[in-house]
C-alpha distance (Angstrom), angle and dihedral (degrees) to the residues before:
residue distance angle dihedral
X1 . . .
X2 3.68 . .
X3 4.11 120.1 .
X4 3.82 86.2 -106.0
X5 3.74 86.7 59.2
X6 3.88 97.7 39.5
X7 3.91 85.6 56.3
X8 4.02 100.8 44.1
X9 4.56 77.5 49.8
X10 3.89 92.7 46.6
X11 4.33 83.3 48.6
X12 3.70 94.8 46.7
X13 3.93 99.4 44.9
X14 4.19 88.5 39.5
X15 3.93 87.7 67.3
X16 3.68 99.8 46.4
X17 4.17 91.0 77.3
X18 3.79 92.7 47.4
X19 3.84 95.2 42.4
X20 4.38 85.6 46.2
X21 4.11 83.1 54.6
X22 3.60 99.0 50.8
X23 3.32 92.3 47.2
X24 3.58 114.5 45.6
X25 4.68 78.2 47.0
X26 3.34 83.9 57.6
X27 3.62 96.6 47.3
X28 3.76 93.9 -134.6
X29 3.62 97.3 135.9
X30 3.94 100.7 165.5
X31 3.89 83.0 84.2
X32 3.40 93.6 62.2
X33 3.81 94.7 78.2
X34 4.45 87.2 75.3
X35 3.04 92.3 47.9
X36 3.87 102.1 63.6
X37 3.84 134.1 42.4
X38 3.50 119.6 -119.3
X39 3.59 93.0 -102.8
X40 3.57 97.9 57.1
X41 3.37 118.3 165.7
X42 4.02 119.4 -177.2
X43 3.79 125.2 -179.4
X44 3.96 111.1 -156.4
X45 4.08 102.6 160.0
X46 3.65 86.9 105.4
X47 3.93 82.0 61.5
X48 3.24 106.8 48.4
X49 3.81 107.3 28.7
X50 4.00 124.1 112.9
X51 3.52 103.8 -143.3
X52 3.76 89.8 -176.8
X53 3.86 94.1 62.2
X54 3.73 91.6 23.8
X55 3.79 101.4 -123.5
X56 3.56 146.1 94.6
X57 4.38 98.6 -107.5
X58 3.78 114.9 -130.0
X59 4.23 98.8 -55.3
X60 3.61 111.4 168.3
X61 3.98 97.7 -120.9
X62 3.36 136.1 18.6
X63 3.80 119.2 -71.5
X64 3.96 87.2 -123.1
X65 3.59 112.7 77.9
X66 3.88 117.8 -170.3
X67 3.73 119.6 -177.4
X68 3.79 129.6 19.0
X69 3.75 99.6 -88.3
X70 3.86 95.2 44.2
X71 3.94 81.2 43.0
X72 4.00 88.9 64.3
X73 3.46 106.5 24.9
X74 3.97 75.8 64.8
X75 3.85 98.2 57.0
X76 3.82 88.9 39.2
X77 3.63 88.9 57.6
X78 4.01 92.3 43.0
X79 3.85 91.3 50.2
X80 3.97 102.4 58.7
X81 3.59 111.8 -173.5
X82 4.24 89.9 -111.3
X83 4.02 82.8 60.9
X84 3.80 113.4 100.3
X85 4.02 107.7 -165.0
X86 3.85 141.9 -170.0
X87 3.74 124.0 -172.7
X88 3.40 127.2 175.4
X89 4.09 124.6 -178.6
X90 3.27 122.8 -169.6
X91 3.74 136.5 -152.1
X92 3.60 111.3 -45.1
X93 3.88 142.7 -144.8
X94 3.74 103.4 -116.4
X95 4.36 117.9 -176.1
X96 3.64 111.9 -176.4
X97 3.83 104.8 -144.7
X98 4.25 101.7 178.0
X99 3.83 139.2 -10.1
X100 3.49 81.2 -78.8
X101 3.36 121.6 21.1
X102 4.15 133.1 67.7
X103 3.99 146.6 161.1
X104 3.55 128.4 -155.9
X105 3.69 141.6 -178.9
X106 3.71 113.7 -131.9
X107 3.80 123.5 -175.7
X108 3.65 123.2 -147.6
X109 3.88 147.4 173.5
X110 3.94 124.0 -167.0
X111 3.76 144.2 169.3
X112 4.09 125.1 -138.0
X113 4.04 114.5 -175.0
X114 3.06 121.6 174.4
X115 3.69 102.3 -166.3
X116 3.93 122.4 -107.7
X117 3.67 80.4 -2.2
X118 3.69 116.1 69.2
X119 4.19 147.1 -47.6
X120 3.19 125.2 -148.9
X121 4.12 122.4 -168.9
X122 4.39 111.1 -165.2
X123 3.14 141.7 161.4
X124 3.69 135.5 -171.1
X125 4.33 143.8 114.6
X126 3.58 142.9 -58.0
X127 3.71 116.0 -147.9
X128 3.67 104.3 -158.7
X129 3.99 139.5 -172.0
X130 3.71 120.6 -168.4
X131 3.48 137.5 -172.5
X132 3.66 137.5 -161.0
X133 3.94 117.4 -122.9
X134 3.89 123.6 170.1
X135 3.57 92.1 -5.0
X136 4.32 96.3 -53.7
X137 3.91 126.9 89.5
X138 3.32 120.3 -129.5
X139 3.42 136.7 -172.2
X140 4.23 110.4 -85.1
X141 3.00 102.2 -179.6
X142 4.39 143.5 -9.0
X143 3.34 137.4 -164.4
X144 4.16 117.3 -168.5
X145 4.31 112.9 -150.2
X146 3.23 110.6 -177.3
X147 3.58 120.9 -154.7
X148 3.71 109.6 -169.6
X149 3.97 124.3 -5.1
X150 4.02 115.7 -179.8
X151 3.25 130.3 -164.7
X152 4.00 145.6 -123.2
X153 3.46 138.7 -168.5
X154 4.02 92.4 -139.5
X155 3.74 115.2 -129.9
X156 4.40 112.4 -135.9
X157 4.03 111.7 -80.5
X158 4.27 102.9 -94.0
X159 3.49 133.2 178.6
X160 3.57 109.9 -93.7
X161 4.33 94.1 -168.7
């Protein structure tokens, strides 16, 4: 792989976290599919665990997704349609390992409200691998650590004109 070729790889994987956050925000989940290999694997326990009560609270799957579809029927079900959501990555640590393999570290921050409910404002890191298949790389594998998640009691949606 030449530089010029390392560099068009590091481009193409760096917009596969971005393009996963708009997308599950916008709840348009039949995108997801492109974005992941078939294998997918994605590891959210860091994500969902209480470390105060010591237990993962009532999440609809398990926090260990194997497999594409298990990988997005578990964001689906972690994105209800009452869920408003902001993420935001930023510029990411991308190591190209093979033709067709990669990891990356991605930093992000985001904000889930559910309103009258709660908010919730984190940030933490996305240790990816990726894969090229058919000439695209896609996300292999992802494993969310969160470093600091706070919480809100979420005031009732108003009209801020």
């Amino acid at each position: 792989m030449t530089d010029i070729e390392k560099l068009l790889a590091i481009e193409e994987i760096r917009q596969l976290r971005p393009r996963y956050f708009r997308v599950i925000d916008a709840k348009q989940f039949d995108e997801l599919e492109d974005l992941f290999t078939p294998d997918a694997c994605f590891d959210s326990r860091e994500a969902v665990y209480d470390p105060i009560k010591g237990q993962y609270p009532g999440f609809p799957v398990s926090p260990v997704s194997k497999g594409r579809d298990e990988v997005i029927k578990g964001i689906i079900a972690g994105m209800p349609d009452t869920l408003q959501s902001c993420h935001m990555g930023n510029t990411g640590e991308i190591e190209i390992l093979s033709d067709t393999t990669a990891r990356g570290i991605i930093p992000f921050s985001d904000r889930l409200i559910i309103p009258g409910v709660l908010a919730t404002a984190g940030y933490g890191y996305y240790y990816d691998e990726y894969e090229k298949l058919d000439g695209k790389w896609r996300i292999k594998s992802g494993t969310l650590k969160r470093k600091r998640c706070l919480l809100y009691t979420s005031p009732s949606p108003r009209d801020c004109s």
